[in-house]
PDB file of N, CA, C and O in Angstrom, chain B, residues numbered from 101:
ATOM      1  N   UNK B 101     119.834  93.040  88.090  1.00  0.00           N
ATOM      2  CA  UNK B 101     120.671  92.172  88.901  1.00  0.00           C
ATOM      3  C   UNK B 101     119.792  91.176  89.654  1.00  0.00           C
ATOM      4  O   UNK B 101     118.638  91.397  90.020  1.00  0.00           O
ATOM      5  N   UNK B 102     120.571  89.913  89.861  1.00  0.00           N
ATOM      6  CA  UNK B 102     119.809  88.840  90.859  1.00  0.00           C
ATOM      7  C   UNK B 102     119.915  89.266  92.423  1.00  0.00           C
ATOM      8  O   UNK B 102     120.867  89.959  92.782  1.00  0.00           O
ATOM      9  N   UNK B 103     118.692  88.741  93.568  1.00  0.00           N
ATOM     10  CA  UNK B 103     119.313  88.452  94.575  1.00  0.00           C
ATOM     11  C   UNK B 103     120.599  87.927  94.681  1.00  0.00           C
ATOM     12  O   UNK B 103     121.317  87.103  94.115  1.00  0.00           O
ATOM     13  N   UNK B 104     120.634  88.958  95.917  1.00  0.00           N
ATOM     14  CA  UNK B 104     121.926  88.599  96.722  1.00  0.00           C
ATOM     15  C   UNK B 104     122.380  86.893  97.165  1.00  0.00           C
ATOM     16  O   UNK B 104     121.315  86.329  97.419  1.00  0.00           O
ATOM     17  N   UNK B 105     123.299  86.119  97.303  1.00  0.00           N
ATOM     18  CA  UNK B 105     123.506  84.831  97.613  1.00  0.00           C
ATOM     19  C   UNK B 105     124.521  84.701  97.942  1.00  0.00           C
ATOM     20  O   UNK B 105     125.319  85.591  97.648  1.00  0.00           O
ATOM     21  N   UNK B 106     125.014  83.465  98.754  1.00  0.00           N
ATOM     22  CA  UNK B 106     126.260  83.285  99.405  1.00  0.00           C
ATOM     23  C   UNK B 106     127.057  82.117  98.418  1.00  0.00           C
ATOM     24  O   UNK B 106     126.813  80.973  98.035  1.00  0.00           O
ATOM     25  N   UNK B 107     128.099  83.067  98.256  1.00  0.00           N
ATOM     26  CA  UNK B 107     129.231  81.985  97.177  1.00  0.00           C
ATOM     27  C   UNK B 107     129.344  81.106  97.746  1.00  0.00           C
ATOM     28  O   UNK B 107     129.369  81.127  98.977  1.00  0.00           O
ATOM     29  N   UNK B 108     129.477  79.769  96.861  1.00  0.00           N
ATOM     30  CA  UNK B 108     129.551  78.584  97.043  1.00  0.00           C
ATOM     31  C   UNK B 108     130.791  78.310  97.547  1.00  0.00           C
ATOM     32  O   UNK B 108     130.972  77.362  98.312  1.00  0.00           O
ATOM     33  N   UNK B 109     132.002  79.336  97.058  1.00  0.00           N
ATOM     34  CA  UNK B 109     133.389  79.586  97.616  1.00  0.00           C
ATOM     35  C   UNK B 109     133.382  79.750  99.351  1.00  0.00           C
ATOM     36  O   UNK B 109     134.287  79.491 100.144  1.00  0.00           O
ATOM     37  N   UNK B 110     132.349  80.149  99.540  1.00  0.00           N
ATOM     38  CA  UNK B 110     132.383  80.637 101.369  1.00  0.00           C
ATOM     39  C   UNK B 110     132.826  79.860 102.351  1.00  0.00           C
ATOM     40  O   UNK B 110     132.363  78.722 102.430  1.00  0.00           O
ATOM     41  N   UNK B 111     133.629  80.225 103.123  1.00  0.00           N
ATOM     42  CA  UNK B 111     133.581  78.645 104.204  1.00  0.00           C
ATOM     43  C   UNK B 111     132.157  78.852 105.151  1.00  0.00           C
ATOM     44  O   UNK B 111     131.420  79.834 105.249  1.00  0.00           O
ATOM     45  N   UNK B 112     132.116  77.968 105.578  1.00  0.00           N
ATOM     46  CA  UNK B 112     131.254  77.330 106.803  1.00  0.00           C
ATOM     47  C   UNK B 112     131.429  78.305 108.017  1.00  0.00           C
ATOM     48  O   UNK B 112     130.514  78.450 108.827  1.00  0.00           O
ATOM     49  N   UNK B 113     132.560  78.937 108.124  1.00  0.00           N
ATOM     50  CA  UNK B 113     133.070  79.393 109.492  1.00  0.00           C
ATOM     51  C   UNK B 113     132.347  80.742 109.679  1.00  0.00           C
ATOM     52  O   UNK B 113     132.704  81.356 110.684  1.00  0.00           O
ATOM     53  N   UNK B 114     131.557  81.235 109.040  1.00  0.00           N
ATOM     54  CA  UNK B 114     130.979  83.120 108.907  1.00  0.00           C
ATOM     55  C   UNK B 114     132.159  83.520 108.386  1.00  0.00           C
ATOM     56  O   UNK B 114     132.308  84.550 109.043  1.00  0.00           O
ATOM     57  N   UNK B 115     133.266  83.446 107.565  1.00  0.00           N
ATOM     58  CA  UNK B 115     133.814  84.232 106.575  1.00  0.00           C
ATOM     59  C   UNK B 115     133.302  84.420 105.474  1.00  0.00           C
ATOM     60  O   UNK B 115     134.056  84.354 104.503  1.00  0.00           O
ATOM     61  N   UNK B 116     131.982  84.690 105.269  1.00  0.00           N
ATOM     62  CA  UNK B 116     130.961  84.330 103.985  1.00  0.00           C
ATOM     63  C   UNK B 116     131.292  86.055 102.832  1.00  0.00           C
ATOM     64  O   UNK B 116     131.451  87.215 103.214  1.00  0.00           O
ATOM     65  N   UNK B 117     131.281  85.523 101.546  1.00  0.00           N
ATOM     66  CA  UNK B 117     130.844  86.221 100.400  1.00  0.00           C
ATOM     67  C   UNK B 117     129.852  86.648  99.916  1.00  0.00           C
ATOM     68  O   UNK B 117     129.045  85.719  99.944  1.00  0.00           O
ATOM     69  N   UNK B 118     129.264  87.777  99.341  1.00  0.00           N
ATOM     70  CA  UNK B 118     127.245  86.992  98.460  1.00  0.00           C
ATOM     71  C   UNK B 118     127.550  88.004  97.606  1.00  0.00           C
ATOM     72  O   UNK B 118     127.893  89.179  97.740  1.00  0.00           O
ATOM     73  N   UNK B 119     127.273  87.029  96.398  1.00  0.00           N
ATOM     74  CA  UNK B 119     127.444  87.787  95.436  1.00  0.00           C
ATOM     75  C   UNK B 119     126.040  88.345  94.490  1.00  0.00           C
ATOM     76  O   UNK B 119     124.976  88.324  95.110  1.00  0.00           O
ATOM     77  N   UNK B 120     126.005  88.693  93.458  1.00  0.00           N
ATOM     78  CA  UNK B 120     124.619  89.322  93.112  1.00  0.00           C
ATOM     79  C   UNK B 120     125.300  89.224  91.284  1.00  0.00           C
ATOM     80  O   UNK B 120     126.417  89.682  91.043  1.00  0.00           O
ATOM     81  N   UNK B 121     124.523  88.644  90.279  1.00  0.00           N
ATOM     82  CA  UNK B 121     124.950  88.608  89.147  1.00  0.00           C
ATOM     83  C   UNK B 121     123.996  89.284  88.289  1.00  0.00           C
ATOM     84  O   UNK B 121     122.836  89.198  88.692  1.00  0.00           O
ATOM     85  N   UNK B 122     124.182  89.977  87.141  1.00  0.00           N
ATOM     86  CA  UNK B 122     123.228  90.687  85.989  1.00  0.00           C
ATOM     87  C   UNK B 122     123.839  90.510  85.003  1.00  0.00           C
ATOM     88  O   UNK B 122     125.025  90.183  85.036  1.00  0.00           O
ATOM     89  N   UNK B 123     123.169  90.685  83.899  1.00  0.00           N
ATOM     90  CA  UNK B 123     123.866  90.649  82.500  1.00  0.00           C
ATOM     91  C   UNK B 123     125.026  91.169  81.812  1.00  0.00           C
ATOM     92  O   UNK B 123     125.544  90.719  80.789  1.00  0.00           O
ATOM     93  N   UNK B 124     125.442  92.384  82.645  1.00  0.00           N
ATOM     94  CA  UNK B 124     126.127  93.475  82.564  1.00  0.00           C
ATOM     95  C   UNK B 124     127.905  93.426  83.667  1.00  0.00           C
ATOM     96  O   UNK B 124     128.975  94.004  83.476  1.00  0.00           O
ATOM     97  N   UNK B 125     127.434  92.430  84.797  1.00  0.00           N
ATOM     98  CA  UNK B 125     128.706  91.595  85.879  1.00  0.00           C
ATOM     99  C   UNK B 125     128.239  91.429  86.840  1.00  0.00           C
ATOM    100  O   UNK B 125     127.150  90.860  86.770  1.00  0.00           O
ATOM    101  N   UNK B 126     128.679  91.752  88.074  1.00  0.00           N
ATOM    102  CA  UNK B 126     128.659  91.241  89.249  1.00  0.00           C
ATOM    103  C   UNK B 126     129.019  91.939  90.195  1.00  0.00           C
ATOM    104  O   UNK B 126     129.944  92.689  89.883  1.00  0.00           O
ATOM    105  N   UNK B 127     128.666  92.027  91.294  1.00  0.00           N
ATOM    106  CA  UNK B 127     128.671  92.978  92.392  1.00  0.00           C
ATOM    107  C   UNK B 127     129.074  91.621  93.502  1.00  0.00           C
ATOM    108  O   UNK B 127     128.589  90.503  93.322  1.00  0.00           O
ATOM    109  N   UNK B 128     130.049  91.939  94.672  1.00  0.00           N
ATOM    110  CA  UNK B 128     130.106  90.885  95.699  1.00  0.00           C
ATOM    111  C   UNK B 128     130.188  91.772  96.843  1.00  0.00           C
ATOM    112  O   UNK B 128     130.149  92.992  96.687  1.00  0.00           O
ATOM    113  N   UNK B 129     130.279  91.327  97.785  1.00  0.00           N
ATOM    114  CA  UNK B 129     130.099  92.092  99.402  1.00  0.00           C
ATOM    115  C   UNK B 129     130.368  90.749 100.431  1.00  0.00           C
ATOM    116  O   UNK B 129     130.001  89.577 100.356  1.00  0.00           O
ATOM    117  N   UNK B 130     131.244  91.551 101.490  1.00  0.00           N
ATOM    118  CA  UNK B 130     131.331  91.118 102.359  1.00  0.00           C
ATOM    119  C   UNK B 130     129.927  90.708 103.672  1.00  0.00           C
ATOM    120  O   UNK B 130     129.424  91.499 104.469  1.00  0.00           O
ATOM    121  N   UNK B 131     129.545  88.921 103.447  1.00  0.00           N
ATOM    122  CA  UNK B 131     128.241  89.122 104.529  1.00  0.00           C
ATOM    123  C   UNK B 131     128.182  89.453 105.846  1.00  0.00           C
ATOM    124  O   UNK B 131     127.220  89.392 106.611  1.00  0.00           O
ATOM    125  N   UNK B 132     129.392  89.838 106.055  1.00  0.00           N
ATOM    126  CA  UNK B 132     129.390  90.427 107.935  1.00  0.00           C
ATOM    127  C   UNK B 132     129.274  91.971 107.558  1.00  0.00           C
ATOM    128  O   UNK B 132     128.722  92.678 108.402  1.00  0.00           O
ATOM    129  N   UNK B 133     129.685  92.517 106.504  1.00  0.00           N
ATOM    130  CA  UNK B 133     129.708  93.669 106.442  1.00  0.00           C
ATOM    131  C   UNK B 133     129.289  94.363 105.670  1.00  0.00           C
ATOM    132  O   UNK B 133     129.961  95.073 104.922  1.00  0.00           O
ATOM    133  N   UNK B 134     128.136  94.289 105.707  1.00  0.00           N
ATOM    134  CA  UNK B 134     127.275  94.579 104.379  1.00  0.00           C
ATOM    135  C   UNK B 134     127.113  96.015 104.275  1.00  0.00           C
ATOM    136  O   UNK B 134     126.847  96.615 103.233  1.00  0.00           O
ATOM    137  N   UNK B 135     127.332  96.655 105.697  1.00  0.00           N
ATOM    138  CA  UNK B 135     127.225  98.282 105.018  1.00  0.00           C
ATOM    139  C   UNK B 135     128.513  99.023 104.706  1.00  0.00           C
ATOM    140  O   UNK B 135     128.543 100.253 104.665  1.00  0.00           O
ATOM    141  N   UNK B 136     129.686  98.184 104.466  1.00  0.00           N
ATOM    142  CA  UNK B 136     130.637  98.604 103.765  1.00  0.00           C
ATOM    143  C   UNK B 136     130.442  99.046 102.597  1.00  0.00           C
ATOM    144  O   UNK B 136     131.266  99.898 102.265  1.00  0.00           O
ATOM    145  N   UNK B 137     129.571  98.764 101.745  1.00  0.00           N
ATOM    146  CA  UNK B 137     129.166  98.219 100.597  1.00  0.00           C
ATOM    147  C   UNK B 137     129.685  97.156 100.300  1.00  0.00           C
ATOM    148  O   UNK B 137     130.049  96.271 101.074  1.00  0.00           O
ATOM    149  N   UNK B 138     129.812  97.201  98.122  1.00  0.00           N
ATOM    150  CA  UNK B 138     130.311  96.061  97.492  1.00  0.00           C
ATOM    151  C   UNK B 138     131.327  96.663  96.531  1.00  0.00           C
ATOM    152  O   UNK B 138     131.469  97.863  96.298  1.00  0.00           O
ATOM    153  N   UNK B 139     132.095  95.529  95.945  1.00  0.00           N
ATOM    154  CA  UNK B 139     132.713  95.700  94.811  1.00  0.00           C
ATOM    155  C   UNK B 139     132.241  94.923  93.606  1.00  0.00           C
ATOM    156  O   UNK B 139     131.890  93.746  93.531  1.00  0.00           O
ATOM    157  N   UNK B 140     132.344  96.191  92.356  1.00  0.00           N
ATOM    158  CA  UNK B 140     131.842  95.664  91.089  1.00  0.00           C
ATOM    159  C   UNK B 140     132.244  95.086  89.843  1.00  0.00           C
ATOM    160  O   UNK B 140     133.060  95.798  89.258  1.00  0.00           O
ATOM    161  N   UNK B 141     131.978  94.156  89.315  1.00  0.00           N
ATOM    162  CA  UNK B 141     133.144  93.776  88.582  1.00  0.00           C
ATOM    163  C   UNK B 141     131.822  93.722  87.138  1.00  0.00           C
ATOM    164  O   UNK B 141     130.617  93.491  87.235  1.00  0.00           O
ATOM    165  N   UNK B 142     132.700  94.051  85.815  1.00  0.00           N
ATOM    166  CA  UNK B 142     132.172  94.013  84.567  1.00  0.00           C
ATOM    167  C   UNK B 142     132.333  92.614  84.149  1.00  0.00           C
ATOM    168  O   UNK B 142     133.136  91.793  84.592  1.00  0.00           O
ATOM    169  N   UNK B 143     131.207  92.426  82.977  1.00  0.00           N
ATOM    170  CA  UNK B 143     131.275  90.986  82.893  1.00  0.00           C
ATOM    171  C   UNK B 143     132.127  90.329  82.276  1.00  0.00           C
ATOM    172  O   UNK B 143     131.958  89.117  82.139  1.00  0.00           O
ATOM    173  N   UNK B 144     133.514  91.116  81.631  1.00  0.00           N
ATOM    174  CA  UNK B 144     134.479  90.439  81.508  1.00  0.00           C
ATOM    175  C   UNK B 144     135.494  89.739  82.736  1.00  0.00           C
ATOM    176  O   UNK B 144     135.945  88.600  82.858  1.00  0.00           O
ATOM    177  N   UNK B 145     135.628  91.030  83.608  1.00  0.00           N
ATOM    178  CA  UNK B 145     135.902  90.812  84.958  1.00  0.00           C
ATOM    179  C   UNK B 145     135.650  90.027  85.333  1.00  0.00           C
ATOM    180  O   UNK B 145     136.566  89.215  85.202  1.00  0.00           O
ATOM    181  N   UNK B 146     134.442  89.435  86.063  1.00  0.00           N
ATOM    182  CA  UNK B 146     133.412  88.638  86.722  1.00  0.00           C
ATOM    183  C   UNK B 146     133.702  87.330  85.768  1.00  0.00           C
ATOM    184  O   UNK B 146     134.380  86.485  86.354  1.00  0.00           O
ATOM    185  N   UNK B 147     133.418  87.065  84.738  1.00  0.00           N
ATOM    186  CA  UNK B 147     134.072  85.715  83.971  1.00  0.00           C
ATOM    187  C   UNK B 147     135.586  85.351  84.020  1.00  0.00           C
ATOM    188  O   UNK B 147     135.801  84.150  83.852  1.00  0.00           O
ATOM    189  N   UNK B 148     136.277  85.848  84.143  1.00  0.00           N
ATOM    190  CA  UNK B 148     137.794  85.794  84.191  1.00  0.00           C
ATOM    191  C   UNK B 148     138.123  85.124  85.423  1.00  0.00           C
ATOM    192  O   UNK B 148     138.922  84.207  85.613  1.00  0.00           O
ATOM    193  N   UNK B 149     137.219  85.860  86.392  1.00  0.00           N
ATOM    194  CA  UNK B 149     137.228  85.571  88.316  1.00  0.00           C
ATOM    195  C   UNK B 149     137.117  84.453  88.018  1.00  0.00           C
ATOM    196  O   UNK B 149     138.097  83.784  88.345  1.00  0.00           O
ATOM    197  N   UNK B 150     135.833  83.571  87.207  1.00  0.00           N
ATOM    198  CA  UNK B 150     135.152  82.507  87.413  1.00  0.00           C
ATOM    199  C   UNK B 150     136.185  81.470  86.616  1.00  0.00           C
ATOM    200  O   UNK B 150     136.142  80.242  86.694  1.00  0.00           O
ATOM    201  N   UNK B 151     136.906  82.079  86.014  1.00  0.00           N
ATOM    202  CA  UNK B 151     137.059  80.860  85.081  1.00  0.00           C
ATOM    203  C   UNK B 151     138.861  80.666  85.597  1.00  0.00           C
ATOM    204  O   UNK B 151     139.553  79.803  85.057  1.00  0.00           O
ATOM    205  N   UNK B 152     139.274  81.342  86.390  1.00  0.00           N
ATOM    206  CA  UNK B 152     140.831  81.335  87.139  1.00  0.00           C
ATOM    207  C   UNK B 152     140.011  80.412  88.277  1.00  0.00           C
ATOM    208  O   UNK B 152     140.227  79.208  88.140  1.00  0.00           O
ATOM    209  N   UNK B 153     139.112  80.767  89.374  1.00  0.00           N
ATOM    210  CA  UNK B 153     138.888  79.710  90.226  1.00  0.00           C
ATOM    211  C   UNK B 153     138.343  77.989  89.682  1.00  0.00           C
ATOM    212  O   UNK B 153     138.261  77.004  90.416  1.00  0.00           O
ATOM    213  N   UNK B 154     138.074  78.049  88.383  1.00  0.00           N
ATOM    214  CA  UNK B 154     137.774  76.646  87.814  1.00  0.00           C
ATOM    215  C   UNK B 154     139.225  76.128  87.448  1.00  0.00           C
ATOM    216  O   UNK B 154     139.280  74.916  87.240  1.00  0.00           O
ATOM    217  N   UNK B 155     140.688  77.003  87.307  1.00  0.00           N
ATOM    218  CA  UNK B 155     141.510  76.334  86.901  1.00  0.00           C
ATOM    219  C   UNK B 155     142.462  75.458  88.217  1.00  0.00           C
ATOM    220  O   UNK B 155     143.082  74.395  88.211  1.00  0.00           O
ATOM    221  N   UNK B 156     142.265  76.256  89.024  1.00  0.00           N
ATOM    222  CA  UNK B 156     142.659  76.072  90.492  1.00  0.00           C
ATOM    223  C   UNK B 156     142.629  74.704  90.807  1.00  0.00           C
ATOM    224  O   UNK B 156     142.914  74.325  91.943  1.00  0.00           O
TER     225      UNK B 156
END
């Protein structure tokens, strides 16, 4: 998996995302709340996410 990073989706306001990508999907987490953990998505998952927010 990559470092952690803040979605480009995030607002400005500290409602921030960071997501983390690998070959395999994607992991995202809340950045205020990082010891909640994360949720994981497979890389069909994780492409589907991506490609519904490009239709938007």
């Amino acid at each position: 998996m990559s470092d952690w990073h803040k979605s480009s989706y995030s607002s400005t306001s500290g409602q921030c995302v960071e997501a983390r990508e690998g070959v395999h999907g994607a992991d995202v987490r809340d950045t205020q709340n990082r010891e909640a953990g994360h949720l994981s998505f497979s890389r069909t998952e994780w492409l589907a996410a991506l490609a519904a927010t490009l239709t938007k």
